[in-house]
C-alpha positions as YAML, in Angstrom:
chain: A
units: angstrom
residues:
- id: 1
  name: UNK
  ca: [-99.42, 102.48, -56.21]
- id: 2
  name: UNK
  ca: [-96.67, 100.70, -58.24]
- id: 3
  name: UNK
  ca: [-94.92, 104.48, -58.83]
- id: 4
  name: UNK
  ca: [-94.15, 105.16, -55.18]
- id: 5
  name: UNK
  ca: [-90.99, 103.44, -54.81]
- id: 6
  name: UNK
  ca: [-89.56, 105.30, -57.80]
- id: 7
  name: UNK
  ca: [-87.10, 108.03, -57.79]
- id: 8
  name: UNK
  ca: [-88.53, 110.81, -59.41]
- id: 9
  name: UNK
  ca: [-87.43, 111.66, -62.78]
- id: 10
  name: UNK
  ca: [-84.75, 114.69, -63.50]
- id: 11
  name: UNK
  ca: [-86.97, 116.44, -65.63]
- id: 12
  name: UNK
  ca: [-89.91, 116.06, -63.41]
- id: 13
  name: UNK
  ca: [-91.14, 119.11, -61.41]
- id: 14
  name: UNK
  ca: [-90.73, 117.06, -58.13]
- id: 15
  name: UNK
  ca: [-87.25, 116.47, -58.93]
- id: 16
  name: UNK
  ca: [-86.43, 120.30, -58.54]
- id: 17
  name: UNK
  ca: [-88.18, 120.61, -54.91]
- id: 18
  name: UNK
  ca: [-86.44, 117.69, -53.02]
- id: 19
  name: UNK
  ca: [-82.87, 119.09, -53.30]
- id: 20
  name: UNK
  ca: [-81.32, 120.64, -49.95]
- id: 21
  name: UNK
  ca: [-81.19, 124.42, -50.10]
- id: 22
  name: UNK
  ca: [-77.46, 123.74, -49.34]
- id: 23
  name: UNK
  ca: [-76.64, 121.83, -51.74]
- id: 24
  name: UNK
  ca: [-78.48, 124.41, -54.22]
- id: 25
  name: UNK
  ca: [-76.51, 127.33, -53.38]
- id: 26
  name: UNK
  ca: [-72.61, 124.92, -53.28]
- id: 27
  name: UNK
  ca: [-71.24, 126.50, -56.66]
- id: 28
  name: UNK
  ca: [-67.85, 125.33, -57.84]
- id: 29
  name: UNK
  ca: [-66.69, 129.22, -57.91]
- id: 30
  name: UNK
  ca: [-67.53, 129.37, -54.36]
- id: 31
  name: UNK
  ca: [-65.95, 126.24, -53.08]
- id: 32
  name: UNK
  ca: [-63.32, 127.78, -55.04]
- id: 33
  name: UNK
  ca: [-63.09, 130.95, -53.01]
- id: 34
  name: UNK
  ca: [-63.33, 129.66, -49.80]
- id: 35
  name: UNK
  ca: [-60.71, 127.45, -50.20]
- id: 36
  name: UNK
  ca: [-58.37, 130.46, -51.09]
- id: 37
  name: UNK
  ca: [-59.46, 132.36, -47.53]
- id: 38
  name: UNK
  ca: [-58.29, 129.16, -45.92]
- id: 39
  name: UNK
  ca: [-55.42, 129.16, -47.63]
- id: 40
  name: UNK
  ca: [-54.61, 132.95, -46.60]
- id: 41
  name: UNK
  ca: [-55.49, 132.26, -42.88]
- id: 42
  name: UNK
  ca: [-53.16, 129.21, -43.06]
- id: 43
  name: UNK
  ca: [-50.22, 131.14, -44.87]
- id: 44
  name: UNK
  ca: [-51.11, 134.32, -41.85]
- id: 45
  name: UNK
  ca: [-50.80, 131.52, -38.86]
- id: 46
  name: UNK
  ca: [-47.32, 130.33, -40.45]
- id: 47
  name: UNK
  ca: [-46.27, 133.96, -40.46]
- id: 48
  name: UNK
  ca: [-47.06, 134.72, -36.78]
- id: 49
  name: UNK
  ca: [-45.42, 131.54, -35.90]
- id: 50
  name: UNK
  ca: [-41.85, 132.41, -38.08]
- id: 51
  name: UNK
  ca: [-41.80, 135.90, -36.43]
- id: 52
  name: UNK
  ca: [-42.31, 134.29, -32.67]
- id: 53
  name: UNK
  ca: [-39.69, 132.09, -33.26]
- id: 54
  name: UNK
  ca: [-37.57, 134.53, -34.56]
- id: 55
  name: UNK
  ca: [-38.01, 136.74, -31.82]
- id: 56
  name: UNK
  ca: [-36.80, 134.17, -29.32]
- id: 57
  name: UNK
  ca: [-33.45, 133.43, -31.31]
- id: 58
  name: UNK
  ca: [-32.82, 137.43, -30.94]
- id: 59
  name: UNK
  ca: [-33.57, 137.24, -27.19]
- id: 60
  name: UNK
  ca: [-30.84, 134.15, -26.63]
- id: 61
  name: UNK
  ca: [-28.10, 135.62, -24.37]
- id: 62
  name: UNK
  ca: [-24.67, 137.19, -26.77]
- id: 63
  name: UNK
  ca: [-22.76, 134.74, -24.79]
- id: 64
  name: UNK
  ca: [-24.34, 132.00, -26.42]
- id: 65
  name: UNK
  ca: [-22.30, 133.17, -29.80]
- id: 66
  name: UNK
  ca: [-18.67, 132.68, -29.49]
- id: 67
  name: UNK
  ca: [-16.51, 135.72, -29.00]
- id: 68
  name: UNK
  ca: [-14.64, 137.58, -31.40]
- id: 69
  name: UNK
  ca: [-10.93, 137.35, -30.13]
- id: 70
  name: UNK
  ca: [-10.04, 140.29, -28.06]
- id: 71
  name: UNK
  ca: [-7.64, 142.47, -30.23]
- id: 72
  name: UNK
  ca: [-4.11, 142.92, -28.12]
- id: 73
  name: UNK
  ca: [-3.15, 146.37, -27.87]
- id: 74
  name: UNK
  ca: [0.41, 147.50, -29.21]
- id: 75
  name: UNK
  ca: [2.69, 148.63, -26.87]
- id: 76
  name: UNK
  ca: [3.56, 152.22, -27.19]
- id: 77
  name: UNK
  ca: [6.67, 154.08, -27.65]
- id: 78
  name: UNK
  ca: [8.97, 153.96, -24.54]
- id: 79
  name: UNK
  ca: [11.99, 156.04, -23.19]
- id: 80
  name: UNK
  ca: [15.49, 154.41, -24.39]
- id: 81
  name: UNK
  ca: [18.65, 154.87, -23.27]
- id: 82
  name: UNK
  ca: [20.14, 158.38, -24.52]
- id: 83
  name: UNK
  ca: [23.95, 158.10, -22.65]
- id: 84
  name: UNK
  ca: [25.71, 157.31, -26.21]
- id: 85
  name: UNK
  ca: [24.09, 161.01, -27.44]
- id: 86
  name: UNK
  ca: [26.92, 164.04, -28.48]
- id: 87
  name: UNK
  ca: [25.30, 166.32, -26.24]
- id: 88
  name: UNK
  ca: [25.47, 164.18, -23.23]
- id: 89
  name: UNK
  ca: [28.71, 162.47, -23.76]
- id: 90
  name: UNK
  ca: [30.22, 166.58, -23.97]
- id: 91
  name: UNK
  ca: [28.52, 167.22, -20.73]
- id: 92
  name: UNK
  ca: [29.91, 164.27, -19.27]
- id: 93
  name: UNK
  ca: [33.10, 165.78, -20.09]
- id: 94
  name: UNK
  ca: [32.60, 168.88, -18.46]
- id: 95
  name: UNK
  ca: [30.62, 167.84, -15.51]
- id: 96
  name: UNK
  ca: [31.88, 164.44, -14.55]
- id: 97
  name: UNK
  ca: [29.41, 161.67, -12.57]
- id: 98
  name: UNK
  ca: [26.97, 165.10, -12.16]
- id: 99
  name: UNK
  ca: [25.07, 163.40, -14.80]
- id: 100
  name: UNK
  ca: [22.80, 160.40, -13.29]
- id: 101
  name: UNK
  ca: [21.07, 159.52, -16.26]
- id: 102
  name: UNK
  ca: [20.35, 160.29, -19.73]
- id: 103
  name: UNK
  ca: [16.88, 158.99, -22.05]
- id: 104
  name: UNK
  ca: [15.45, 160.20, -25.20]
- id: 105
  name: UNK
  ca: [11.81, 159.78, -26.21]
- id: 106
  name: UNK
  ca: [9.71, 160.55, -29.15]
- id: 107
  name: UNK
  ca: [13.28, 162.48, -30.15]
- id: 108
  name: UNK
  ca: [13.15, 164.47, -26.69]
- id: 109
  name: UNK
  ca: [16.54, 164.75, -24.73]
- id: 110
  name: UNK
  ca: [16.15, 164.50, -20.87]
- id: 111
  name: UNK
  ca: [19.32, 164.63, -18.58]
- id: 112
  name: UNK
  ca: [19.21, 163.77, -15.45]
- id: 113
  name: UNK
  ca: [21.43, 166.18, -13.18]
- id: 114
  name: UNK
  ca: [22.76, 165.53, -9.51]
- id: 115
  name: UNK
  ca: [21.60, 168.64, -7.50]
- id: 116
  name: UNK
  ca: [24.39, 170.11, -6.07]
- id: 117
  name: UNK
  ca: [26.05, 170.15, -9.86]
- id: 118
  name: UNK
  ca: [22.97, 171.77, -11.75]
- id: 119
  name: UNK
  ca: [24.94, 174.86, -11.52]
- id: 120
  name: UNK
  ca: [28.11, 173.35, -13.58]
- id: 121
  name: UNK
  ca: [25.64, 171.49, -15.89]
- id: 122
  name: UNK
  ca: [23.80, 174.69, -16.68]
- id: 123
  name: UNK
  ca: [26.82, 176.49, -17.45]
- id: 124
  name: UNK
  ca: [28.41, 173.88, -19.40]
- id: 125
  name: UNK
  ca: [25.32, 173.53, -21.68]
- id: 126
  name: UNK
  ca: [24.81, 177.38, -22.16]
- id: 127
  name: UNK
  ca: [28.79, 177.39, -22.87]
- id: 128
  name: UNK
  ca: [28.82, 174.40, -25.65]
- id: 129
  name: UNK
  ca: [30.98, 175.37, -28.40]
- id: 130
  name: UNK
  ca: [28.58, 173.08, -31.03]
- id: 131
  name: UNK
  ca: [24.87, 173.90, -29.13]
- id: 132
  name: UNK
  ca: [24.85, 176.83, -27.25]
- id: 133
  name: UNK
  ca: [21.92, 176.84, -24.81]
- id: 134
  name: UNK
  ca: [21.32, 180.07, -24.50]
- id: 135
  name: UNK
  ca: [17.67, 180.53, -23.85]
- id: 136
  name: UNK
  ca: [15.88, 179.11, -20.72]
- id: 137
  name: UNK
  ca: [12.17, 178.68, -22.26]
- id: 138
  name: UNK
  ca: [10.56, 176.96, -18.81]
- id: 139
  name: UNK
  ca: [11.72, 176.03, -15.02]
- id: 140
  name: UNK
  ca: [8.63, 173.99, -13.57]
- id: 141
  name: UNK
  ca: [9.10, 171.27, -11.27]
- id: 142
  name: UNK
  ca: [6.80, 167.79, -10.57]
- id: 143
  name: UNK
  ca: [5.67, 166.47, -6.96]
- id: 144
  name: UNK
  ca: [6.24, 162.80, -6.98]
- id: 145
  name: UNK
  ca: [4.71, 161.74, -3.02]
- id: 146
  name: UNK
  ca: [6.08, 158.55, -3.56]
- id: 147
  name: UNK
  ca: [9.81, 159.41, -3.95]
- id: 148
  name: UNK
  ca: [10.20, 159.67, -0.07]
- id: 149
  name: UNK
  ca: [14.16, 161.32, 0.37]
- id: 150
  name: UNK
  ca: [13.31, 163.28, -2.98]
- id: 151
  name: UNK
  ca: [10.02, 163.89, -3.74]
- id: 152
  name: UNK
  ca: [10.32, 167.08, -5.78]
- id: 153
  name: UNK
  ca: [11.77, 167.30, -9.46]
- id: 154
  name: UNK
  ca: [12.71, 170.76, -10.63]
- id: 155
  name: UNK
  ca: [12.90, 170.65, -14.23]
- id: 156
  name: UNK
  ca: [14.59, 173.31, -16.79]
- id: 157
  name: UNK
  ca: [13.73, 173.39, -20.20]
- id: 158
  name: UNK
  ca: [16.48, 175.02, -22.65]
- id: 159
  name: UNK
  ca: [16.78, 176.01, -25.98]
- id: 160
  name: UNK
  ca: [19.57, 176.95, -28.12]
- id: 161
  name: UNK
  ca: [18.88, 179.53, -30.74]
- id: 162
  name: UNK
  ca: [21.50, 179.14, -32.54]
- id: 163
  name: UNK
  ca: [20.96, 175.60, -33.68]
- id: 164
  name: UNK
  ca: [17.43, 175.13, -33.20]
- id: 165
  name: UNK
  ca: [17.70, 172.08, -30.46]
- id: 166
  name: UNK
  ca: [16.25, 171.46, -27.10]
- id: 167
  name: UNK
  ca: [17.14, 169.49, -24.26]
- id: 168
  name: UNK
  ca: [15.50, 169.10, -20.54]
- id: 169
  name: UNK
  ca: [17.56, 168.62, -17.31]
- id: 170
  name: UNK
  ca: [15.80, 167.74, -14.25]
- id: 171
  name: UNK
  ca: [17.07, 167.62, -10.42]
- id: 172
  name: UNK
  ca: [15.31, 165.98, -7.29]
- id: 173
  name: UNK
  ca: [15.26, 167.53, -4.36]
- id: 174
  name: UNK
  ca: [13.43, 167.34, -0.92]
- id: 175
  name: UNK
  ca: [12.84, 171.33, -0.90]
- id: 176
  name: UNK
  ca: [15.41, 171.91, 1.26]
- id: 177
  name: UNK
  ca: [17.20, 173.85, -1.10]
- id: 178
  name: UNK
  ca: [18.88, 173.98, -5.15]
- id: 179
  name: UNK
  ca: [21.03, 176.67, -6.34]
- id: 180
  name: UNK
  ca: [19.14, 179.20, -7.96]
- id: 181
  name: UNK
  ca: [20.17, 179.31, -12.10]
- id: 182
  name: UNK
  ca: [19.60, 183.43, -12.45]
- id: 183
  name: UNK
  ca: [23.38, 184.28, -12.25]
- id: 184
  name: UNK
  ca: [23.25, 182.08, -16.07]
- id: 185
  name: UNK
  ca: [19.94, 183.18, -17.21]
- id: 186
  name: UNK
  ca: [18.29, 186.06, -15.57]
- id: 187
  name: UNK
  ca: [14.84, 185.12, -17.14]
- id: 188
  name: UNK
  ca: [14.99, 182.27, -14.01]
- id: 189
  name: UNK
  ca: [14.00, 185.00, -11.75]
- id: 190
  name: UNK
  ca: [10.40, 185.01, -11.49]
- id: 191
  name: UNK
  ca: [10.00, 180.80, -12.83]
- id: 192
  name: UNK
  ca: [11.70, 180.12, -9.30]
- id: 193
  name: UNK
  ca: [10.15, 182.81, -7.70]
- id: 194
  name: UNK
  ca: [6.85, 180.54, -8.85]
- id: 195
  name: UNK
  ca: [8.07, 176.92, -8.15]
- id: 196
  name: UNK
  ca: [8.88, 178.24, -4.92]
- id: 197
  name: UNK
  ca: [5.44, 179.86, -3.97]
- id: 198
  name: UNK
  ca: [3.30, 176.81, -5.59]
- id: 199
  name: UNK
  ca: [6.17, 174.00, -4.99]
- id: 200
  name: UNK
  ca: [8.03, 174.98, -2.28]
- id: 201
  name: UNK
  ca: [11.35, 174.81, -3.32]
- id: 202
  name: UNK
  ca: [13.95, 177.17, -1.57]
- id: 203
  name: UNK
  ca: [16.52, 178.30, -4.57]
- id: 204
  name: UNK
  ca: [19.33, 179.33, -2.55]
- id: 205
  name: UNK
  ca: [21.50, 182.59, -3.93]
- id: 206
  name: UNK
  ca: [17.87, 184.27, -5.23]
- id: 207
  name: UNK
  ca: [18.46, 187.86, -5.76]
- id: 208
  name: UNK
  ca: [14.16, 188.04, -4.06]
- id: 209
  name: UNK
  ca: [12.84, 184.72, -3.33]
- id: 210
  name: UNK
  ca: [9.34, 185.34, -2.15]
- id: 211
  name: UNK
  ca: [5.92, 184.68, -2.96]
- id: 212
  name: UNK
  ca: [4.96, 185.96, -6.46]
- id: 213
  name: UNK
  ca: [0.86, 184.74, -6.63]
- id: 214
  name: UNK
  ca: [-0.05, 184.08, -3.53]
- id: 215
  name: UNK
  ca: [0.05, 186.80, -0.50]
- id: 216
  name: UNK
  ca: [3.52, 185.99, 1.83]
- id: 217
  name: UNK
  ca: [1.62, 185.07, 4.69]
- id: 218
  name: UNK
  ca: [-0.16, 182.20, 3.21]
- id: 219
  name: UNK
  ca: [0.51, 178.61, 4.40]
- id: 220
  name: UNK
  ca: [1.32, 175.85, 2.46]
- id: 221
  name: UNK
  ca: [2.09, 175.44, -1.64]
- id: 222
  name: UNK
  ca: [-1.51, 174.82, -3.55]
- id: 223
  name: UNK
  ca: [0.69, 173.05, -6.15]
- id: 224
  name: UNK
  ca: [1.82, 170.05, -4.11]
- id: 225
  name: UNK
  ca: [-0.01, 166.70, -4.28]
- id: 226
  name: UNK
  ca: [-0.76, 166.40, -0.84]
- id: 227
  name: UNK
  ca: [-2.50, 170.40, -1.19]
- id: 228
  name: UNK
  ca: [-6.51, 169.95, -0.43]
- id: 229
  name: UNK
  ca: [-8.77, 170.71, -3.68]
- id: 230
  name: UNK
  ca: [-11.40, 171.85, -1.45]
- id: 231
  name: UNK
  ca: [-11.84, 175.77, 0.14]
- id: 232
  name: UNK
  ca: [-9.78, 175.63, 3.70]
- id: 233
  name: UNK
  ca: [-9.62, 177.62, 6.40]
- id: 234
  name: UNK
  ca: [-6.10, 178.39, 7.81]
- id: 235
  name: UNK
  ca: [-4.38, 181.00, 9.61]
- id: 236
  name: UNK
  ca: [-4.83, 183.45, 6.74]
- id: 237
  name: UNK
  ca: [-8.35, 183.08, 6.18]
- id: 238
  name: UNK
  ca: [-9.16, 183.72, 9.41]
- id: 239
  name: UNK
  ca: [-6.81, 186.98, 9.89]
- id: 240
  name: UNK
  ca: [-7.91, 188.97, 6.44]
- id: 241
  name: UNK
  ca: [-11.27, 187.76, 5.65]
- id: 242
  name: UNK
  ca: [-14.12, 188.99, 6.92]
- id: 243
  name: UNK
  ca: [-15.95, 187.89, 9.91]
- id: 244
  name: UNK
  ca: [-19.74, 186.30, 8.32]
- id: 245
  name: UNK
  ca: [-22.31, 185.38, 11.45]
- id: 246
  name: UNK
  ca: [-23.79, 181.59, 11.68]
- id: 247
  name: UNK
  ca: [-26.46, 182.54, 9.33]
- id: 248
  name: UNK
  ca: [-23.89, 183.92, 6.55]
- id: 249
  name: UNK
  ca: [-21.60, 180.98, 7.17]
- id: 250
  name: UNK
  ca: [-23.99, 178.70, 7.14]
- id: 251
  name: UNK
  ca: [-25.47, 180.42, 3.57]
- id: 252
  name: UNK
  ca: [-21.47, 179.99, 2.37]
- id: 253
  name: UNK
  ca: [-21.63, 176.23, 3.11]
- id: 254
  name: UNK
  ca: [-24.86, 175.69, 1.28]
- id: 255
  name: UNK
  ca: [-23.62, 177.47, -1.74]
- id: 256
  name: UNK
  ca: [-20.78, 175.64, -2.18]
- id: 257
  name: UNK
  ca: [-21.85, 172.47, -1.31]
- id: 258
  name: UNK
  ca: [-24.70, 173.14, -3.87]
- id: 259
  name: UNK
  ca: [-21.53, 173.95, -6.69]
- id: 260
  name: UNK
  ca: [-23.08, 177.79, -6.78]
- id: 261
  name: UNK
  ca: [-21.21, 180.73, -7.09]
- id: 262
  name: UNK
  ca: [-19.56, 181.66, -4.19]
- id: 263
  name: UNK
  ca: [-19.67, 185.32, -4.81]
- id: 264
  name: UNK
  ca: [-23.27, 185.69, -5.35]
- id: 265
  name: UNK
  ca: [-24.13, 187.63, -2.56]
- id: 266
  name: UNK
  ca: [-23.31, 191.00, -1.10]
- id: 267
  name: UNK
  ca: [-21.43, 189.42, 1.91]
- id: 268
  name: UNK
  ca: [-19.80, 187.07, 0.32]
- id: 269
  name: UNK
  ca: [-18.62, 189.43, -2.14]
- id: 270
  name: UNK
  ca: [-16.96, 190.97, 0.55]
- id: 271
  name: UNK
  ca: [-14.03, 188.08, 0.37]
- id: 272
  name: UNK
  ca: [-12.59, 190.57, -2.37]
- id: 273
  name: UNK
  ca: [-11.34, 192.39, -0.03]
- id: 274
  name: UNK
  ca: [-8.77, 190.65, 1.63]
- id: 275
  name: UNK
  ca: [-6.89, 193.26, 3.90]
- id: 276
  name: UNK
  ca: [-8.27, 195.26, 6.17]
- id: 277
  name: UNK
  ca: [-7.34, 198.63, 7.36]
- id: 278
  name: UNK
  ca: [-5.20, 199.30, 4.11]
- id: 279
  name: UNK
  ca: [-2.99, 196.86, 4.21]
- id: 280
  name: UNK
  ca: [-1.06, 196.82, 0.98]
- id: 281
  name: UNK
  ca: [-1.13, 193.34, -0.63]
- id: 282
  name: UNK
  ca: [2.50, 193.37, -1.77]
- id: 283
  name: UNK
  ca: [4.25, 196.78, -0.86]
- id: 284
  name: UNK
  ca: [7.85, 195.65, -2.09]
- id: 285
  name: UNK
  ca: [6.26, 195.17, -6.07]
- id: 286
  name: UNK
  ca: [5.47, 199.56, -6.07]
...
């Protein structure tokens, strides 16, 4: 009786039974072990919460960043005033007030000429004792719609063999009329026959001013500003083009609203030939 109350010894076989299982099995290599997986899942949860937070500081509006200053552009070259140059103070010379204006840019010499003196002008330049212009390499001419009382600008561009310059004069007109330049260089013959077919522009004294591309009944100058980009139907169309039915027109339309060829099928191929009953295109060129 007097043994109850005591603990039993280490040694003793009862000593060995009364531990937990627990407790048994709680080796310091596996305390060990587990506190390293905790220490993974902790170091994992600290990742997810750095990329999270990181994704929200990318997703911030740019206009939270100040802006880099915007960069101002440089001005390009302009036209400057060209009325001190040899060329043009010779011309003025020869042709008086006929010059209105003279700039050079990016080492290009344009002259501005009064109409009714290109003739003079041309001369003078093709006659200059130090730069003989004696080559007419282009005669275009610009629609400006703006430019009301003169809305055309027909523009020659010589060259002088001789001395390897060039120089461009240009000359407003309403398309009314400007002296025709083939009496000083023949090669002006068909480049105003052009400018007058696509421009408009009557060149009075033309040894055969007529239309050289398009056929001389057409109406209007497909060159022009104002000219519709889209297919019309004038006077012309309706006198030399074949006659399609409502289903054929109708077929035409869809095509070209569509952006399809328009000569893709056999009556629409048919538009090739523009005169009926043998009518020569352009007798006077045979």
């Amino acid at each position: 009786m007097a043994d109850e109350g005591k603990p039993p010894e280490s040694g003793s076989p009862d000593a060995d039974h009364t531990a937990p299982p627990d407790q048994a099995r709680a080796t310091p290599s596996s305390l060990s072990a587990d506190a390293e997986k905790d220490a993974q899942v902790e170091a994992a949860k600290a990742r997810v919460v750095a990329a999270r937070e990181a994704a929200q500081k990318a997703a911030l509006p740019a206009a939270a960043a100040p802006k880099a200053p915007v960069k101002k552009k440089e001005e390009g070259p302009k036209p400057v005033d060209a009325s001190s140059h040899p060329l043009v103070k010779r011309l003025k010379e020869s042709v008086g007030e006929a010059v209105v204006e003279a700039t050079e840019f990016l080492g290009q010499l344009s002259i501005r000429i009064e109409p009714r003196q290109i003739m003079a002008a041309c001369h003078a330049l093709k006659t200059d004792s130090q730069t003989p212009f004696d080559y007419l390499s282009d005669l275009t001419c610009v629609h400006y719609p703006d430019h009301k009382e003169a809305p055309l600008e027909v523009v020659y561009n010589l060259y002088s063999i001789a001395t390897n310059e060039r120089v461009r004069l240009k000359a407003n007109t309403n398309g009314e009329g400007i002296n025709s330049v083939t009496s000083i260089w023949p090669s002006a013959d068909w480049l105003e026959r052009e400018v007058y077919d696509l421009f408009g522009v009557v060149f009075h004294n033309h040894p055969d001013l007529r239309r050289i591309l398009l056929p001389p009944d057409w109406e209007g100058h497909p060159l022009r500003k104002d000219y519709p980009l889209e297919f019309i139907e004038n006077r012309w169309t309706k006198n030399h083009l074949p006659e399609f039915t409502d289903v054929q027109q109708e077929q035409v339309e869809q095509r070209r609203a569509y952006g399809l060829e328009i000569l893709s099928v056999p009556q629409e191929r048919e538009v090739r030939q523009l005169f009926r009953s043998g009518k020569e295109v352009m007798p006077k060129d045979k």
